[in-house]
DOLODO-683615 format. One record per residue (C-alpha): residue number from 1; residue in one letter; x, y, z. Coordinates in nm, 2 decimals. Example, Ala and Ser with C-alpha at 12.3 -4.5 7.8 and 13.67 -1.06 7.14 Angstrom:
residues 2
<node num="1" residuo="A" east="1.23" north="-0.45" up="0.78"/>
<node num="2" residuo="S" east="1.37" north="-0.11" up="0.71"/>
This chain:
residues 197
<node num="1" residuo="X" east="26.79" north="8.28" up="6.56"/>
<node num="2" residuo="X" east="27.00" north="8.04" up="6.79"/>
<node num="3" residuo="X" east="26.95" north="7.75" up="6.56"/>
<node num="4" residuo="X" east="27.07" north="7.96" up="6.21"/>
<node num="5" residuo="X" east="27.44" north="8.02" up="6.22"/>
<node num="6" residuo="X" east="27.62" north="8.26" up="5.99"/>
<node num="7" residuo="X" east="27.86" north="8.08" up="5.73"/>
<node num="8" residuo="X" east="28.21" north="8.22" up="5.62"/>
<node num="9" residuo="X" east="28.06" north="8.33" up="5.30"/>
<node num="10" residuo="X" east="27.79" north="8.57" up="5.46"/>
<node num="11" residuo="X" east="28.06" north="8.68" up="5.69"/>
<node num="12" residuo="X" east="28.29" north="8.78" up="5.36"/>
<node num="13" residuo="X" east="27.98" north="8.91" up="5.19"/>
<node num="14" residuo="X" east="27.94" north="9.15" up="5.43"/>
<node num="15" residuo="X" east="28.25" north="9.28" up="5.44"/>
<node num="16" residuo="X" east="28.30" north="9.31" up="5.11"/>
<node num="17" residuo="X" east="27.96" north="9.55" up="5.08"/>
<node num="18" residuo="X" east="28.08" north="9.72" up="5.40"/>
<node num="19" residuo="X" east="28.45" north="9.76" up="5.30"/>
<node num="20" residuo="X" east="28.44" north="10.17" up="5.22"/>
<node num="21" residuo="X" east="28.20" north="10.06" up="4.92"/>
<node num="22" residuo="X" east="28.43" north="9.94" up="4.76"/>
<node num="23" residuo="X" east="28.42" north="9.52" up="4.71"/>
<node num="24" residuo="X" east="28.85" north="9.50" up="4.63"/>
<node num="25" residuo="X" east="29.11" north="9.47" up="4.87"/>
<node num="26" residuo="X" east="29.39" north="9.41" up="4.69"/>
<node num="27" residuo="X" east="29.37" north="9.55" up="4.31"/>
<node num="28" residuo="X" east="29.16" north="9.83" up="4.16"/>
<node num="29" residuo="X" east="28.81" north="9.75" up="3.98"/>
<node num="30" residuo="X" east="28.95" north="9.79" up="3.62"/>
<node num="31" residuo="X" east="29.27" north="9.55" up="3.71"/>
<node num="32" residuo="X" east="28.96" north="9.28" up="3.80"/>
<node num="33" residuo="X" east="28.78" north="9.35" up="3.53"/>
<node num="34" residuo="X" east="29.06" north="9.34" up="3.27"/>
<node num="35" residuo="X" east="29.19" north="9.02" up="3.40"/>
<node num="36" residuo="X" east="28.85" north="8.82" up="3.43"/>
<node num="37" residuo="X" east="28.80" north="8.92" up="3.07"/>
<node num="38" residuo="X" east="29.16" north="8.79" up="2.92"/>
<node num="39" residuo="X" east="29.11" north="8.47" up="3.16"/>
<node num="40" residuo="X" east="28.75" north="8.43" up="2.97"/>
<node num="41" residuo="X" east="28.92" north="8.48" up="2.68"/>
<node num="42" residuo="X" east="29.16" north="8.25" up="2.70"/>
<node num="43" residuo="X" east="28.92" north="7.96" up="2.79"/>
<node num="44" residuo="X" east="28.71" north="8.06" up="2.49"/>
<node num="45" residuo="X" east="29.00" north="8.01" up="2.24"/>
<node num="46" residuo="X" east="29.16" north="7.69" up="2.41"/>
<node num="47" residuo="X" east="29.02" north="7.38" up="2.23"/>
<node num="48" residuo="X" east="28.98" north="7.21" up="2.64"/>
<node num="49" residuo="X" east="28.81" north="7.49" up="2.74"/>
<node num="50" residuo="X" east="29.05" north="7.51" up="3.00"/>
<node num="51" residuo="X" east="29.35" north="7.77" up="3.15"/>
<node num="52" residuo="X" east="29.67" north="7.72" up="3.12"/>
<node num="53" residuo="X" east="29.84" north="7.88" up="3.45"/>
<node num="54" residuo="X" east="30.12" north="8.16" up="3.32"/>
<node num="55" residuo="X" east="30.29" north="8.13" up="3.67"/>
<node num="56" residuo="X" east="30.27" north="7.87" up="3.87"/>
<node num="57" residuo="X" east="30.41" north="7.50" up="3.81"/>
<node num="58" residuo="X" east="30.10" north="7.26" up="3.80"/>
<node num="59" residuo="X" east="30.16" north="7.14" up="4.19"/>
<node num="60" residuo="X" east="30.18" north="7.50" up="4.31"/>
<node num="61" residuo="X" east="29.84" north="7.59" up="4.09"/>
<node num="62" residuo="X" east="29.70" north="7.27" up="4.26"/>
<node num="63" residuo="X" east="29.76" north="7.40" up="4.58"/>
<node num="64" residuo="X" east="29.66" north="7.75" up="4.45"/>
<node num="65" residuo="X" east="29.27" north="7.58" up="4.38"/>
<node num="66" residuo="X" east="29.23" north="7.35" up="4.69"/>
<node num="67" residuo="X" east="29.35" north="7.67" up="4.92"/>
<node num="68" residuo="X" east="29.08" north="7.90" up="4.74"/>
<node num="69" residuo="X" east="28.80" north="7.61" up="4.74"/>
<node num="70" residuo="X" east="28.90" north="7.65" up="5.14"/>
<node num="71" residuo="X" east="28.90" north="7.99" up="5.14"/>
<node num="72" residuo="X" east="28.54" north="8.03" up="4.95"/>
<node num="73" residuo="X" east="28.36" north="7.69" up="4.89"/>
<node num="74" residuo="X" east="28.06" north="7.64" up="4.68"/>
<node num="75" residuo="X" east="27.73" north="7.64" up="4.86"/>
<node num="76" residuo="X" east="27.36" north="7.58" up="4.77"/>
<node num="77" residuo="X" east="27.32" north="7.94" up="4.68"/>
<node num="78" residuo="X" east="27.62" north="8.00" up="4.49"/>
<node num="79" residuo="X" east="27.96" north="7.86" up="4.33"/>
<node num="80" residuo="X" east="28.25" north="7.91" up="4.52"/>
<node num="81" residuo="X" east="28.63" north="8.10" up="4.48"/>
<node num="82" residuo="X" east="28.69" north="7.79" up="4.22"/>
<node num="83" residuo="X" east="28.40" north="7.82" up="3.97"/>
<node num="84" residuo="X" east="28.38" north="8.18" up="3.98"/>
<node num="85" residuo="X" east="28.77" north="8.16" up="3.83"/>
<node num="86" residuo="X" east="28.94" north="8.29" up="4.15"/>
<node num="87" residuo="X" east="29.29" north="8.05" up="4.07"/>
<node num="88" residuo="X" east="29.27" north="8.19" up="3.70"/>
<node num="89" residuo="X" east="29.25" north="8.56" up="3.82"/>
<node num="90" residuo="X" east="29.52" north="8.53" up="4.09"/>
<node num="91" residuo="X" east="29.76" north="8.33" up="3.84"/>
<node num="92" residuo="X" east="29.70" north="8.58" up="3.55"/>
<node num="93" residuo="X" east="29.79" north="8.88" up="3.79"/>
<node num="94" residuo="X" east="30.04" north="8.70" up="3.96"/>
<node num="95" residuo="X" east="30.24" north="8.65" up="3.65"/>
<node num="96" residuo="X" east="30.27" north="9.03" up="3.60"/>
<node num="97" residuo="X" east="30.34" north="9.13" up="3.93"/>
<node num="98" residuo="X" east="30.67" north="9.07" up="4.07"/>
<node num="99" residuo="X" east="30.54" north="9.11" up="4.42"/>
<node num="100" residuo="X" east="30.25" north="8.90" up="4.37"/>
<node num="101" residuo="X" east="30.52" north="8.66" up="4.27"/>
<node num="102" residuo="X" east="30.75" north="8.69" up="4.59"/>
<node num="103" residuo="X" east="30.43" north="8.67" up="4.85"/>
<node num="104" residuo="X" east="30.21" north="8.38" up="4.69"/>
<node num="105" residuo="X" east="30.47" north="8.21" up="4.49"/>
<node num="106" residuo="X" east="30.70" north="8.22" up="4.86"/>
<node num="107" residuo="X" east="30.39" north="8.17" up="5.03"/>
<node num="108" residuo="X" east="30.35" north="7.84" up="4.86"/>
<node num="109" residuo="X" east="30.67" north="7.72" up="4.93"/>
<node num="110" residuo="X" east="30.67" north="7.78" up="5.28"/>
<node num="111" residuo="X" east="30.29" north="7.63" up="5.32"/>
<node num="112" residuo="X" east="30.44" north="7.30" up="5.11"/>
<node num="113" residuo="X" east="30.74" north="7.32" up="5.34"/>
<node num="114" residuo="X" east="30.57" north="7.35" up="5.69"/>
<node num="115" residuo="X" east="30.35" north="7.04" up="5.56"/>
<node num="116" residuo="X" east="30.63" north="6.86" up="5.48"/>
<node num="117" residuo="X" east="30.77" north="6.89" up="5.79"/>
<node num="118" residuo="X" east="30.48" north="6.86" up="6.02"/>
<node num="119" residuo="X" east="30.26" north="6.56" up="5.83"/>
<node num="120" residuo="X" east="30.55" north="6.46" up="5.57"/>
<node num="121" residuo="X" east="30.37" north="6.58" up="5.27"/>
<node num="122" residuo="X" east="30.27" north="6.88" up="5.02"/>
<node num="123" residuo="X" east="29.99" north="7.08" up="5.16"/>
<node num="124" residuo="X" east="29.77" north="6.99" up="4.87"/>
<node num="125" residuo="X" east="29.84" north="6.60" up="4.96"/>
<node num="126" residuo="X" east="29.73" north="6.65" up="5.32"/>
<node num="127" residuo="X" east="29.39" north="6.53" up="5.48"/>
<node num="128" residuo="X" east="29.15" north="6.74" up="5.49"/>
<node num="129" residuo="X" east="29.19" north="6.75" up="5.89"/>
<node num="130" residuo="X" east="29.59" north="6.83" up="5.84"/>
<node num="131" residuo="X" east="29.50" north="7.09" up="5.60"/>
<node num="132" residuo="X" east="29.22" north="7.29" up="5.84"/>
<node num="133" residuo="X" east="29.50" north="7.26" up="6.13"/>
<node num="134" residuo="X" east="29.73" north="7.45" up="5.90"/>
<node num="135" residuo="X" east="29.55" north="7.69" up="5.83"/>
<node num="136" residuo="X" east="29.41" north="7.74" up="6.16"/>
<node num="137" residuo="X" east="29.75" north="7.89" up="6.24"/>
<node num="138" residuo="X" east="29.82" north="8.12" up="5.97"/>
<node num="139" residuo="X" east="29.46" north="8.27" up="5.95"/>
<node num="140" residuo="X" east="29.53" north="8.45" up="6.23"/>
<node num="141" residuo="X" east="29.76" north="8.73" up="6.30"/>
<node num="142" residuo="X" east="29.83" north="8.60" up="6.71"/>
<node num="143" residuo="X" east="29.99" north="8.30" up="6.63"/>
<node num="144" residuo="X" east="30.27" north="8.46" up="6.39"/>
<node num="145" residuo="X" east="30.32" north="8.69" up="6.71"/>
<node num="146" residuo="X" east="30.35" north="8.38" up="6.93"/>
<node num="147" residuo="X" east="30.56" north="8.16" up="6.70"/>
<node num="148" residuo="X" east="30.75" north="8.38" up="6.43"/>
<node num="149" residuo="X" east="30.81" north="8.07" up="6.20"/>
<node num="150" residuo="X" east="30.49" north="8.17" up="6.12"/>
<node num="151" residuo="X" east="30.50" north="8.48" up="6.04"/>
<node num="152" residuo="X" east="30.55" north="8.41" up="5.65"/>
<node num="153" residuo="X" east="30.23" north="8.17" up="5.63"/>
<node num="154" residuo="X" east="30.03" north="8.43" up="5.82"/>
<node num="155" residuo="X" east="30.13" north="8.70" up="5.58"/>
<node num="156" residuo="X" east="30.10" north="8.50" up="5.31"/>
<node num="157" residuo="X" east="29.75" north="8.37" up="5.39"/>
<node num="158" residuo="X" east="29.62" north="8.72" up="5.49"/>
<node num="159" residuo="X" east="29.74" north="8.82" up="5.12"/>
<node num="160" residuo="X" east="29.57" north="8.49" up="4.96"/>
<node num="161" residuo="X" east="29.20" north="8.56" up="5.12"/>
<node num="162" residuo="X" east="29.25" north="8.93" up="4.96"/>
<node num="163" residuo="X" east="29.31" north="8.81" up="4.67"/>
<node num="164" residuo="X" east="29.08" north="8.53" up="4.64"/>
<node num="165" residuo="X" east="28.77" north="8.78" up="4.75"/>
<node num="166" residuo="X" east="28.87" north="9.00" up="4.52"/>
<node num="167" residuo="X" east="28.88" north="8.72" up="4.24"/>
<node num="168" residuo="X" east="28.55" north="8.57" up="4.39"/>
<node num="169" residuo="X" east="28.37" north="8.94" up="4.43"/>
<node num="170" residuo="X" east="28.43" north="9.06" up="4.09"/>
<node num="171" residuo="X" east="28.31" north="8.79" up="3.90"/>
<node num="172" residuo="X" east="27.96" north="8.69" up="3.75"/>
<node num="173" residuo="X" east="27.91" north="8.45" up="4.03"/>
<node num="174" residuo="X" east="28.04" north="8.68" up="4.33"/>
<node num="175" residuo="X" east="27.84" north="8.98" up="4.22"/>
<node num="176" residuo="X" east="27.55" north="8.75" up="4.17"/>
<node num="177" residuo="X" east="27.63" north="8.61" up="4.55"/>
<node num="178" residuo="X" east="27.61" north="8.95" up="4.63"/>
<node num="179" residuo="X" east="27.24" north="9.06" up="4.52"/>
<node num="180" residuo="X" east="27.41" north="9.37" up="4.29"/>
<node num="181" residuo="X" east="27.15" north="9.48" up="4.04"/>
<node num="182" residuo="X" east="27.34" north="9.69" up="3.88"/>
<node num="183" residuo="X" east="27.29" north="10.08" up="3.75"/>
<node num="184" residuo="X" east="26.92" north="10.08" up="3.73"/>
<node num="185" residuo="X" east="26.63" north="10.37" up="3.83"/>
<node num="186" residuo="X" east="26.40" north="10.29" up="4.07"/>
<node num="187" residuo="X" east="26.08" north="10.49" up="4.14"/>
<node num="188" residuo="X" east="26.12" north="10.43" up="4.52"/>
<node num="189" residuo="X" east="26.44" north="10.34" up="4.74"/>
<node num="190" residuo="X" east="26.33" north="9.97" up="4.87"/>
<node num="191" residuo="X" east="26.59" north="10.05" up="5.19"/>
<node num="192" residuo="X" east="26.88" north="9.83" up="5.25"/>
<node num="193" residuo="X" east="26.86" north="9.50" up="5.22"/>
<node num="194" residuo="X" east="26.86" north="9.28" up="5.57"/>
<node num="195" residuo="X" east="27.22" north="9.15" up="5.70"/>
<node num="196" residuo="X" east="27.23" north="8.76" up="5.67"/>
<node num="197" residuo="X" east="27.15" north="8.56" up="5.98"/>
């Protein structure tokens, strides 16, 4: 056991079967559903193939998809945040909510404007070593309370993952990732399934 670690993705996959049942941490199961489905849509009737974002510009949806990849990359097992249509999802809700708007749209501009200042580009220009120190400091709640210029990217960030997991869990590939079988009978109960090592 000392030589397996546990990744970031077991780590979210287990909360999101632990979280009160319930996979969502953000929006309600019908809100997911609903937007997957006009995002699939939409792809389906575009001659690309492609989305076209509804609210943010191109640089902020580019920022939107490289902080998502981060958030939940692809693995061996399983497509990450990106190819199960996370962006998409958050975009499409965002555009509809003016709250969603204020949080990840500021949220953006804040994260753009501490890179700026700190490595003297957009966040989505940054290495990939500038881009892990940012978000070392706003993933965690401590550092807003020891530097309150932070406070905005922490909230923002905390918000983002939410989002993103909920995108991610709710879709073919995250409900794949997370073994659900769906509504079926079973003769016997097989017992739970063991937690990832």
């Amino acid at each position: 056991m000392a030589n397996q670690s546990i990744s970031r993705r077991d780590i979210l996959r287990t909360l999101a079967v632990g979280a009160a049942g319930s996979v969502l941490q953000v929006i309600p199961a019908k809100a997911a559903a609903y937007a997957h489905q006009m995002v699939h849509k939409e792809k389906a009737a575009s001659p690309t193939g492609n989305y076209t974002p509804k609210y943010f510009s191109a640089t902020q949806y580019a920022t939107l998809v490289a902080l998502c990849d981060l958030i939940i990359p692809k693995d061996e097992k399983s497509g990450g945040a990106v190819e199960a249509g996370a962006p998409e999802f958050i975009d499409l809700l965002t555009s509809e909510n003016e709250k969603y708007q204020l949080r990840l749209g500021g949220g953006i501009f804040w994260l753009d404007g501490y890179s700026t200042d700190h490595y003297g580009k957009r966040f989505v220009d940054c290495t990939a070593e500038q881009k892990k120190e940012v978000l070392d400091l706003i993933a965690f709640r401590k550092n807003a309370k020891q530097d309150t210029a932070l406070s905005q990217g922490v909230s923002f960030f905390s918000f983002l993952r939410n989002m993103t997991c909920d995108g991610y869990y709710t879709s073919k590939i995250g409900i794949a990732d997370l073994g659900y079988i769906g509504n079926t009978s079973l003769r016997e109960f097989p017992g739970c399934p063991p937690l990832p090592e």
